[in-house]
PyMOL Python script that loads the backbone (N, CA, C, O; Angstrom):
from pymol import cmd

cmd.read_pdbstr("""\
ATOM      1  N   UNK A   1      83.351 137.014 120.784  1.00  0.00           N
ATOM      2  CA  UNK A   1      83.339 135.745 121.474  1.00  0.00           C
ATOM      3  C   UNK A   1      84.623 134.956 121.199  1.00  0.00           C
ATOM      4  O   UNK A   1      85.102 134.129 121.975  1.00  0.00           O
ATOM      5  N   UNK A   2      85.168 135.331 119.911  1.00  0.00           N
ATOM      6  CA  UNK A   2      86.351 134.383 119.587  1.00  0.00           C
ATOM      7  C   UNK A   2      87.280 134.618 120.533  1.00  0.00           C
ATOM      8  O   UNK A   2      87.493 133.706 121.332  1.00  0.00           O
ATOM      9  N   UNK A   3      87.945 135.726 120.645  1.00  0.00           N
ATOM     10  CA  UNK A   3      88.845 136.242 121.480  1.00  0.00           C
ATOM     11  C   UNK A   3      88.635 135.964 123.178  1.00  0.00           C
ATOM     12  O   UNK A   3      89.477 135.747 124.049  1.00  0.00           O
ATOM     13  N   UNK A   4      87.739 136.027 123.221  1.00  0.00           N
ATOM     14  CA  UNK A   4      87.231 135.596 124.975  1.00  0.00           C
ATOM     15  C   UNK A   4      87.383 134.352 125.052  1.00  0.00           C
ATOM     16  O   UNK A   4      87.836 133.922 126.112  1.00  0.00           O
ATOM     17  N   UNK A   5      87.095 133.509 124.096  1.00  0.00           N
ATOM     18  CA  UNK A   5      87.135 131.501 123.972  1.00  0.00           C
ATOM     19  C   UNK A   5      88.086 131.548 123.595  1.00  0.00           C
ATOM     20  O   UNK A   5      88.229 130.328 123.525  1.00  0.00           O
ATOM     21  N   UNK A   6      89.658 132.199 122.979  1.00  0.00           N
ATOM     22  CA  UNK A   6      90.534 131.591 122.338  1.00  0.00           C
ATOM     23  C   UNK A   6      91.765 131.522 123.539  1.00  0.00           C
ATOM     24  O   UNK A   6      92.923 131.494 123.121  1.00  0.00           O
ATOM     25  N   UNK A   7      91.586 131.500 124.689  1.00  0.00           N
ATOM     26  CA  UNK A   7      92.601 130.785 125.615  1.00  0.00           C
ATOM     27  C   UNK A   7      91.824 129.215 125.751  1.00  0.00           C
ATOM     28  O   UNK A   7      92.616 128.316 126.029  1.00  0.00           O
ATOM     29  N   UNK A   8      90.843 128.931 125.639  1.00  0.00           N
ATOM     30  CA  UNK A   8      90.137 127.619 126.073  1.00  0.00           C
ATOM     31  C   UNK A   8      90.215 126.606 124.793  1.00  0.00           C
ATOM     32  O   UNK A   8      90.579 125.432 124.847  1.00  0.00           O
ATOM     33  N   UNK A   9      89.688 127.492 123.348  1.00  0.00           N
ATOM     34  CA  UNK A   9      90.304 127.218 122.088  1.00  0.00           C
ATOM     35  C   UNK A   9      91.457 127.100 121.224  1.00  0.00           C
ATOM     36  O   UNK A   9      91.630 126.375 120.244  1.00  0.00           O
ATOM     37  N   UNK A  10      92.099 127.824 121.690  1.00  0.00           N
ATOM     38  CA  UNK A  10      93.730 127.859 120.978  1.00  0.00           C
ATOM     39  C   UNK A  10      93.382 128.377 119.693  1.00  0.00           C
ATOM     40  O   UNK A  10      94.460 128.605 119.146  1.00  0.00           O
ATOM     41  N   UNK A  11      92.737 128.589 119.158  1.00  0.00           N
ATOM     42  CA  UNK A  11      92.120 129.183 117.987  1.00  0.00           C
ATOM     43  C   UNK A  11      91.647 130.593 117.275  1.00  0.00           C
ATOM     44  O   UNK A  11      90.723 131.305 117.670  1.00  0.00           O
ATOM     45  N   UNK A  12      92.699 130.889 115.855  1.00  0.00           N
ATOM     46  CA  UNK A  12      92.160 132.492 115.837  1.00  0.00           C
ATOM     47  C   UNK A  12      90.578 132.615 115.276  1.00  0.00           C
ATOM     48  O   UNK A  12      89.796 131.729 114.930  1.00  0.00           O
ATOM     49  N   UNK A  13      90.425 134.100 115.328  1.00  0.00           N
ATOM     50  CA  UNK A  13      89.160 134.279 114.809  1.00  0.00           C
ATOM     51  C   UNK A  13      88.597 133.678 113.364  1.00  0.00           C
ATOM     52  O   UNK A  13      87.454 133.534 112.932  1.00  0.00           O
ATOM     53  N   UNK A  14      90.007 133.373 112.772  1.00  0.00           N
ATOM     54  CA  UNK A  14      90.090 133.479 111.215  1.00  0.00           C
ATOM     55  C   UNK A  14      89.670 131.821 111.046  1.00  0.00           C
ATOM     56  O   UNK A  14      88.901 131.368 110.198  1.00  0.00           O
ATOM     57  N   UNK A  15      90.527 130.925 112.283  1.00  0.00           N
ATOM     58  CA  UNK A  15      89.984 129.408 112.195  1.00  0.00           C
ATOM     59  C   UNK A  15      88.733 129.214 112.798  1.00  0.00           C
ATOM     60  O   UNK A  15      88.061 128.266 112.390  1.00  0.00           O
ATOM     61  N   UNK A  16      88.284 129.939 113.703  1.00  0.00           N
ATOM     62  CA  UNK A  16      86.653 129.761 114.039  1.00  0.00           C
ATOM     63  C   UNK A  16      86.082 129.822 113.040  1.00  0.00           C
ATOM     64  O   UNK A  16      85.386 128.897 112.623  1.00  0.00           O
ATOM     65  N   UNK A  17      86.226 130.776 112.516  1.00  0.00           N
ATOM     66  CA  UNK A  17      85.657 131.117 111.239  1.00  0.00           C
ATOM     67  C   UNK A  17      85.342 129.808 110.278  1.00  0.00           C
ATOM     68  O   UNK A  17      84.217 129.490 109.892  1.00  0.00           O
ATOM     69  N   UNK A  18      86.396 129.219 110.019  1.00  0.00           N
ATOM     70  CA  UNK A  18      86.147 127.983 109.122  1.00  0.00           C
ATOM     71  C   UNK A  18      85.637 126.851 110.055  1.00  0.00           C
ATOM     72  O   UNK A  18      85.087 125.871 109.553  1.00  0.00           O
ATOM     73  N   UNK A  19      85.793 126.951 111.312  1.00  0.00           N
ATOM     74  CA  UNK A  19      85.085 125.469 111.698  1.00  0.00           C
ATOM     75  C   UNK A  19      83.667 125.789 111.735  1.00  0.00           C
ATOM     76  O   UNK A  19      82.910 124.948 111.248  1.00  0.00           O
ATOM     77  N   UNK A  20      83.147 126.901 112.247  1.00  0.00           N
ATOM     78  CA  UNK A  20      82.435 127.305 112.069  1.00  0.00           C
ATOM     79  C   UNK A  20      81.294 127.017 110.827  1.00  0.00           C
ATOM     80  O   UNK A  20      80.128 126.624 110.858  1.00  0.00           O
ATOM     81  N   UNK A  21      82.336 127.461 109.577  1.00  0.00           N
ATOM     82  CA  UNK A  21      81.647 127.147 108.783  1.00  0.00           C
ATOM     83  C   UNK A  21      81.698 126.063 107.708  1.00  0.00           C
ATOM     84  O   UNK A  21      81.552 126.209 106.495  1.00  0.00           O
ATOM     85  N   UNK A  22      81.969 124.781 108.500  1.00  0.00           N
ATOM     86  CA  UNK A  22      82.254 123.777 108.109  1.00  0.00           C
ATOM     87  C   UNK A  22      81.618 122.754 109.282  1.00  0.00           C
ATOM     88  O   UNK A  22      82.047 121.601 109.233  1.00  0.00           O
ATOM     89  N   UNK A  23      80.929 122.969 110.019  1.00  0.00           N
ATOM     90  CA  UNK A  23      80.406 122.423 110.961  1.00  0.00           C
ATOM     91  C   UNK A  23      78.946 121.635 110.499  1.00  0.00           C
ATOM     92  O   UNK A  23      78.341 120.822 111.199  1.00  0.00           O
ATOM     93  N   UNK A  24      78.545 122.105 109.113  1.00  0.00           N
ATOM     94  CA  UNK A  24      77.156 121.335 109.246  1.00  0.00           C
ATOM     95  C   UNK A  24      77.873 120.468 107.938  1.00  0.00           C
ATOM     96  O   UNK A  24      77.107 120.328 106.985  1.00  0.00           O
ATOM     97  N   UNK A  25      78.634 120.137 107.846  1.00  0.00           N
ATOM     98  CA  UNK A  25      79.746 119.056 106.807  1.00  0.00           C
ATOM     99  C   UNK A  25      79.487 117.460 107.673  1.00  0.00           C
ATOM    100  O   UNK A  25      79.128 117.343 108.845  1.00  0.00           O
ATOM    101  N   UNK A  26      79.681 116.744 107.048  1.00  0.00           N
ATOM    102  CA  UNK A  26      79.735 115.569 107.683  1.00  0.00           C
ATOM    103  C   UNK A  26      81.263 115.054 108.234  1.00  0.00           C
ATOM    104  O   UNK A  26      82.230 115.613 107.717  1.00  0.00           O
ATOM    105  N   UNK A  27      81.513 114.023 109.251  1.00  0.00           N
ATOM    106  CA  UNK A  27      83.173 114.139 110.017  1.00  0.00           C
ATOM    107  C   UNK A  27      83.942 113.490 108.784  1.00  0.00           C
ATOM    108  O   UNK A  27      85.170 113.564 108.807  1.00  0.00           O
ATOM    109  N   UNK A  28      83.281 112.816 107.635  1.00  0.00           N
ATOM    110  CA  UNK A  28      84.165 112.650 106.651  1.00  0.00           C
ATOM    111  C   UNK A  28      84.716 113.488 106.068  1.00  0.00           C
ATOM    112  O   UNK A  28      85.854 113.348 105.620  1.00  0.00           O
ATOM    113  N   UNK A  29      84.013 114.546 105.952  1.00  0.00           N
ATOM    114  CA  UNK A  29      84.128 115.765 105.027  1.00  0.00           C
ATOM    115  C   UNK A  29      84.716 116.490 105.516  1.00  0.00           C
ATOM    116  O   UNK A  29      85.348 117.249 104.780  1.00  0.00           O
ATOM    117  N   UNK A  30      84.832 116.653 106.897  1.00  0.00           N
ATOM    118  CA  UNK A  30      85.150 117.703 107.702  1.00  0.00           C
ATOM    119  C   UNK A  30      87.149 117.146 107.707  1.00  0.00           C
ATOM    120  O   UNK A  30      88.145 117.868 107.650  1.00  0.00           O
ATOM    121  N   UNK A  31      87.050 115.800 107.788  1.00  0.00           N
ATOM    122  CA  UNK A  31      88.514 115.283 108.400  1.00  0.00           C
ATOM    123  C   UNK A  31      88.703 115.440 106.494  1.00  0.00           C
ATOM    124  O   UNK A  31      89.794 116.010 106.466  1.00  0.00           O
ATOM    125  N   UNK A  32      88.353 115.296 105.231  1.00  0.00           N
ATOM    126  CA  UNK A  32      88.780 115.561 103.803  1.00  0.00           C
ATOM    127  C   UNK A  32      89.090 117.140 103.927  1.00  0.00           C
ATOM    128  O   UNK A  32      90.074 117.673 103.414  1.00  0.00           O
ATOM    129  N   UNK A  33      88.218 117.733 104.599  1.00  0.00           N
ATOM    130  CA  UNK A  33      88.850 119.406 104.495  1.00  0.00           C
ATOM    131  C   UNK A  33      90.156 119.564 104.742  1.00  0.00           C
ATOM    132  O   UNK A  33      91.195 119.799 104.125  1.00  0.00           O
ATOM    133  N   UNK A  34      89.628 119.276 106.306  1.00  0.00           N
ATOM    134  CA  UNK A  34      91.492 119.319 106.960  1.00  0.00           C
ATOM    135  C   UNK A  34      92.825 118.732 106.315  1.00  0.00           C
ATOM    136  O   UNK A  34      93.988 119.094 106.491  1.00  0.00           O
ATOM    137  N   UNK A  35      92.244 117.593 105.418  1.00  0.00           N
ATOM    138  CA  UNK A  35      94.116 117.275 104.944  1.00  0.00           C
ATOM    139  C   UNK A  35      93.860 117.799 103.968  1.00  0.00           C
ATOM    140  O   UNK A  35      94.823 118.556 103.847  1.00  0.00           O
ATOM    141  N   UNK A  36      93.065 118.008 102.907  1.00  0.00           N
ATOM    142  CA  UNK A  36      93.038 119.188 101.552  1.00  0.00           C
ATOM    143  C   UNK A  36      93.598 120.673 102.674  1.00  0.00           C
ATOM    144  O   UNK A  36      94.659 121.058 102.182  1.00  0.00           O
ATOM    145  N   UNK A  37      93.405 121.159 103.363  1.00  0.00           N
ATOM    146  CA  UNK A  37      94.288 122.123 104.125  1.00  0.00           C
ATOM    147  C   UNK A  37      95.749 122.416 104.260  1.00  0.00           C
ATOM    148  O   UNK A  37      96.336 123.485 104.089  1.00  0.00           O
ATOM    149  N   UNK A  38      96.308 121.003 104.672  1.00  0.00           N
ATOM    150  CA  UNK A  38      97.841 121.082 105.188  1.00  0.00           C
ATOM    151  C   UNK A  38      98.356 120.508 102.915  1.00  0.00           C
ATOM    152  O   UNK A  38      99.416 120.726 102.327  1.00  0.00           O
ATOM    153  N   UNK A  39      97.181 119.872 102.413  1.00  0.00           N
ATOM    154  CA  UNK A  39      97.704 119.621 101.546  1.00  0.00           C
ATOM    155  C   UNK A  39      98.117 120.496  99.830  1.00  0.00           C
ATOM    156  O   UNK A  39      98.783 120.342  98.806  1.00  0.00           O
ATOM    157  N   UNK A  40      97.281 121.319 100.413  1.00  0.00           N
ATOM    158  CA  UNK A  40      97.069 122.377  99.178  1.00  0.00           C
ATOM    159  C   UNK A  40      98.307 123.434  98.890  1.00  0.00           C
ATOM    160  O   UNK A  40      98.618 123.881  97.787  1.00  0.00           O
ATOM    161  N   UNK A  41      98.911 123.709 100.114  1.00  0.00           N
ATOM    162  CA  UNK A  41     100.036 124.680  99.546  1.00  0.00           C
ATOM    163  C   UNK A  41     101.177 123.795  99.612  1.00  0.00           C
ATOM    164  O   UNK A  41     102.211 124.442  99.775  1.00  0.00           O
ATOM    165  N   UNK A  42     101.352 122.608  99.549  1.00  0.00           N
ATOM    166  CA  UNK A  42     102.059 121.860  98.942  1.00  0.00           C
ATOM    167  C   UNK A  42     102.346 121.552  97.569  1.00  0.00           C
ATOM    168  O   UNK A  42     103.423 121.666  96.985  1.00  0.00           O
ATOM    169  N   UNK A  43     101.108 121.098  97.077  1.00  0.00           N
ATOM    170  CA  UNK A  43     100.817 121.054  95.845  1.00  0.00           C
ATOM    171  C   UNK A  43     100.737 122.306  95.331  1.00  0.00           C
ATOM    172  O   UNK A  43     100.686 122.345  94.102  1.00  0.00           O
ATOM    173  N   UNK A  44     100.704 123.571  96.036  1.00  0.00           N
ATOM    174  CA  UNK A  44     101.131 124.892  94.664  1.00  0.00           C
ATOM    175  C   UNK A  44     102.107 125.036  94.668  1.00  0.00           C
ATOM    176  O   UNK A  44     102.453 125.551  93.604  1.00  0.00           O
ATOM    177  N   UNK A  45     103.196 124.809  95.566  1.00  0.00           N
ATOM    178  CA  UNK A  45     104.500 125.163  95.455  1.00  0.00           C
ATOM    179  C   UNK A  45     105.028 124.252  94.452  1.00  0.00           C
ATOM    180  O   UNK A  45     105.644 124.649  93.463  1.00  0.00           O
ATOM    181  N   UNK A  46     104.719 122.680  94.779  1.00  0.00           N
ATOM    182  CA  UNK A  46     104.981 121.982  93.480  1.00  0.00           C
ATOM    183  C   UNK A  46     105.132 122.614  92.317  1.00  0.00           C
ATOM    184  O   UNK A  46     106.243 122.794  91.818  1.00  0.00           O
ATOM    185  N   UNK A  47     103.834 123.077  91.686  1.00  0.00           N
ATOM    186  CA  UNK A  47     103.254 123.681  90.968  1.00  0.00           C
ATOM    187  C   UNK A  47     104.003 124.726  90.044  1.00  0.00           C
ATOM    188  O   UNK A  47     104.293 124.805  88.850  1.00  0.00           O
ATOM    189  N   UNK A  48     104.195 125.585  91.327  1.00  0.00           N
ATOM    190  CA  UNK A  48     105.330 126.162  91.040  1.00  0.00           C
ATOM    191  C   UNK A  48     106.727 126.098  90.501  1.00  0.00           C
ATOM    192  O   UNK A  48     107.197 126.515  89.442  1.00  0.00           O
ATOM    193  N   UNK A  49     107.288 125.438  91.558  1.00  0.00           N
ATOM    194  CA  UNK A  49     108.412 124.827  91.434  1.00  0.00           C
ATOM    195  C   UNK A  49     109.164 123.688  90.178  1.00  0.00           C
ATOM    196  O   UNK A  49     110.317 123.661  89.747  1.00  0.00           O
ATOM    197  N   UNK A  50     108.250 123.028  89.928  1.00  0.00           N
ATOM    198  CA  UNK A  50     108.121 121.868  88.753  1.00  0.00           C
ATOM    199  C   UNK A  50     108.101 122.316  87.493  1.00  0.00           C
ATOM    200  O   UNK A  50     107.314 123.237  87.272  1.00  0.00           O
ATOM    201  N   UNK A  51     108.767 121.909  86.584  1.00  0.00           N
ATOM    202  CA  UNK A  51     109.015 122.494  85.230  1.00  0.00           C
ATOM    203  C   UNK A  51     108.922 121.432  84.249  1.00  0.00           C
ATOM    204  O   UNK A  51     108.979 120.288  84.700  1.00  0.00           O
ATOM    205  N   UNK A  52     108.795 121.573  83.043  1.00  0.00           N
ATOM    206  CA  UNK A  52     108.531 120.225  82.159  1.00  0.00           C
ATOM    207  C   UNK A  52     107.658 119.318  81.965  1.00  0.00           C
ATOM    208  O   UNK A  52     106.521 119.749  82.160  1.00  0.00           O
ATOM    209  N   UNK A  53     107.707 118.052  81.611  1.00  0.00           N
ATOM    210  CA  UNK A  53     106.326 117.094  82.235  1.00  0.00           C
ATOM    211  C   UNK A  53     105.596 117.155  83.087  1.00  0.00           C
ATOM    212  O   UNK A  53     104.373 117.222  83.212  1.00  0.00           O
ATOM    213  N   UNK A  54     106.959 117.112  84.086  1.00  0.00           N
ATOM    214  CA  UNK A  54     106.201 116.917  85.697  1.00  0.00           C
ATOM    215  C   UNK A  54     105.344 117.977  85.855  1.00  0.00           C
ATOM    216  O   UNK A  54     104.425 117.874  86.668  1.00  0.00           O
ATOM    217  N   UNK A  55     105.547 119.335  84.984  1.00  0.00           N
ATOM    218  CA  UNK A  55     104.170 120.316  85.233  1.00  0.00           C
ATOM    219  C   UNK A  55     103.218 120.373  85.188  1.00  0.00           C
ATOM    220  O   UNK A  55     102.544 121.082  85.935  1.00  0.00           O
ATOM    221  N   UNK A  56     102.833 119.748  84.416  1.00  0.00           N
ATOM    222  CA  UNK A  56     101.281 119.298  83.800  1.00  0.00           C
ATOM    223  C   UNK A  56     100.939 118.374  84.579  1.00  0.00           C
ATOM    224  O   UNK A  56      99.740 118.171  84.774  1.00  0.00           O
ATOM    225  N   UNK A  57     101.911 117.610  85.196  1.00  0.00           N
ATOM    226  CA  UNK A  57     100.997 116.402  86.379  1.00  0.00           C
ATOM    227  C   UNK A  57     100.702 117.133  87.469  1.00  0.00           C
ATOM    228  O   UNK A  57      99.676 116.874  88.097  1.00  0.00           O
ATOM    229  N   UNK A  58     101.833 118.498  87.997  1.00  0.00           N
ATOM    230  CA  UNK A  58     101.514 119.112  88.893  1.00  0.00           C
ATOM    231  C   UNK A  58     100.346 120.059  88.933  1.00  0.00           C
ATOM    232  O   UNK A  58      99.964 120.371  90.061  1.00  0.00           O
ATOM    233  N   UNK A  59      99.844 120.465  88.114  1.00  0.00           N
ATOM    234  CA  UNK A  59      98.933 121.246  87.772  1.00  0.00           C
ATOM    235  C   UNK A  59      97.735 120.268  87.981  1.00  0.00           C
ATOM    236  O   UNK A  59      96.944 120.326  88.922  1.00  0.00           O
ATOM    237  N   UNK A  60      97.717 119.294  86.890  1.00  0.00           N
ATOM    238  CA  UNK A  60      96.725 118.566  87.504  1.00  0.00           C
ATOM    239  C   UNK A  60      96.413 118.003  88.589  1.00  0.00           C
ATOM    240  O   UNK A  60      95.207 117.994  88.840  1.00  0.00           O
ATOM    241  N   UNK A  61      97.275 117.405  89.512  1.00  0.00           N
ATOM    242  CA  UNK A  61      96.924 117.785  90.906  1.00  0.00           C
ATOM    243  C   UNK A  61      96.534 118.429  91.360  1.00  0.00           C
ATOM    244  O   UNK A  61      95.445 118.240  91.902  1.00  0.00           O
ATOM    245  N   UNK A  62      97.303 119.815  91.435  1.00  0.00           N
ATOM    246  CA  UNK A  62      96.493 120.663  92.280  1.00  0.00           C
ATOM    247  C   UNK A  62      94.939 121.459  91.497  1.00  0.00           C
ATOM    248  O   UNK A  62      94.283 122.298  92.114  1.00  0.00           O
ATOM    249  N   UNK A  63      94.751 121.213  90.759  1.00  0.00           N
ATOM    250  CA  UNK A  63      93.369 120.816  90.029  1.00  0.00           C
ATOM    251  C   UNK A  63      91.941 120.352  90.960  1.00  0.00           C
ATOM    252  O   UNK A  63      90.853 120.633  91.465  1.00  0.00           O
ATOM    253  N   UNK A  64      93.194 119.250  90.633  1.00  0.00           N
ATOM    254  CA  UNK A  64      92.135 118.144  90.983  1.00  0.00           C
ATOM    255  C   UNK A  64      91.643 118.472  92.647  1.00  0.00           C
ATOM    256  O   UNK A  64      90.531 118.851  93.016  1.00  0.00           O
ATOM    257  N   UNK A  65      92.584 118.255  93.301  1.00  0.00           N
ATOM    258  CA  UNK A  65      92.322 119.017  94.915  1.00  0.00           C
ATOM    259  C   UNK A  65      91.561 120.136  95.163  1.00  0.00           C
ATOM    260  O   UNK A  65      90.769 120.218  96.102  1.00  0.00           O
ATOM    261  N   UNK A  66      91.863 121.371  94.008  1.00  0.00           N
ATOM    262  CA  UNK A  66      91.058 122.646  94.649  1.00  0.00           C
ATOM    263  C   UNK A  66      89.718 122.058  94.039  1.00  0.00           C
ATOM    264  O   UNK A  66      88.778 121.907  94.820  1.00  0.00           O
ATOM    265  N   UNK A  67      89.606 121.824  93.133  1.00  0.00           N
ATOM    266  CA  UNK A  67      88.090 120.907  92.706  1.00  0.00           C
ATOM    267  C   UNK A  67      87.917 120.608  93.819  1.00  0.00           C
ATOM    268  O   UNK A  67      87.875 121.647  94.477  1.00  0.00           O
ATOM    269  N   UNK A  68      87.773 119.655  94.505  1.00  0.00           N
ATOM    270  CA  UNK A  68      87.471 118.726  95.436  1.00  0.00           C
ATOM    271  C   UNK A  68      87.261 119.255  96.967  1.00  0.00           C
ATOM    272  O   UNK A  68      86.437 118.947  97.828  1.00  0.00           O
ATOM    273  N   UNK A  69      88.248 120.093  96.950  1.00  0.00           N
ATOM    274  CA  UNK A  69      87.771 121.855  98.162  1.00  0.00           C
ATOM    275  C   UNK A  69      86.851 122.410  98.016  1.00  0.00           C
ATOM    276  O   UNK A  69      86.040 122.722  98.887  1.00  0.00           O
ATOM    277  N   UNK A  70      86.802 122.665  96.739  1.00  0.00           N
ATOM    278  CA  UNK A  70      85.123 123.553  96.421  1.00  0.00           C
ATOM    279  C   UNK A  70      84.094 122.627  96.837  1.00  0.00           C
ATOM    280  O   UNK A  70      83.315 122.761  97.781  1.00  0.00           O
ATOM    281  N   UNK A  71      84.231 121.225  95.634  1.00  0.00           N
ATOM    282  CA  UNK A  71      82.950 120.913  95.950  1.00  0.00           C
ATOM    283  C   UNK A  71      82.270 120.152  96.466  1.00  0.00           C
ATOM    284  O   UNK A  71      81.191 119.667  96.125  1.00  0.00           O
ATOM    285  N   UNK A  72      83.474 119.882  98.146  1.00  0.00           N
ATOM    286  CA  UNK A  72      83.077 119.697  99.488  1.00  0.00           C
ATOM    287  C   UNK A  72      82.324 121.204 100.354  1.00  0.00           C
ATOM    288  O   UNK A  72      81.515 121.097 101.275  1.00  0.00           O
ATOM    289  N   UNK A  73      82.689 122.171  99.944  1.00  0.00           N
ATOM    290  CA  UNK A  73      82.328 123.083 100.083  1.00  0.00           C
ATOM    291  C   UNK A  73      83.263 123.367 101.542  1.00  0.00           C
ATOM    292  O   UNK A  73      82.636 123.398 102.601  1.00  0.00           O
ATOM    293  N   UNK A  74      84.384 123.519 101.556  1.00  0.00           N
ATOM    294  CA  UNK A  74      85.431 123.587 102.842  1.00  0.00           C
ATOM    295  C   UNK A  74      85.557 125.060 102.825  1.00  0.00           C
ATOM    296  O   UNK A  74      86.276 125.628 103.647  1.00  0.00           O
TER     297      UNK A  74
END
""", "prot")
cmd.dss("prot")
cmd.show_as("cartoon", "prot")
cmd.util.cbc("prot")
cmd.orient("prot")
């Protein structure tokens, strides 16, 4: 079905997939998924990238976020 709806959807199988299963979420939760989305491989590259102090703040960020992914359940 994905593939037959994804000229009308714009959407791969792989994102049906998550709206899908993020659909019985509430639109708060649902619009907290989405920017924990664009926001998460930000914060690992940080993560990455960041050396010294700033590591440990970066870490805890992205901590704190994938926490908060889970246990929205996104």
């Amino acid at each position: 079905f994905d593939q037959a709806f994804r000229p009308l959807t714009g959407k791969t199988p792989v994102e049906m997939d998550v709206l899908r299963h993020r659909v019985g979420l509430g639109a708060q939760d649902q619009a907290e998924c989405r920017r924990l989305d664009s926001r998460l491989p930000d914060l690992e590259a940080d993560a990455r990238q960041t050396g010294g102090a700033a590591k440990a703040q970066a870490d805890v960020d992205l901590y704190t976020a994938r926490k908060r992914y889970f246990d929205l359940k996104c």
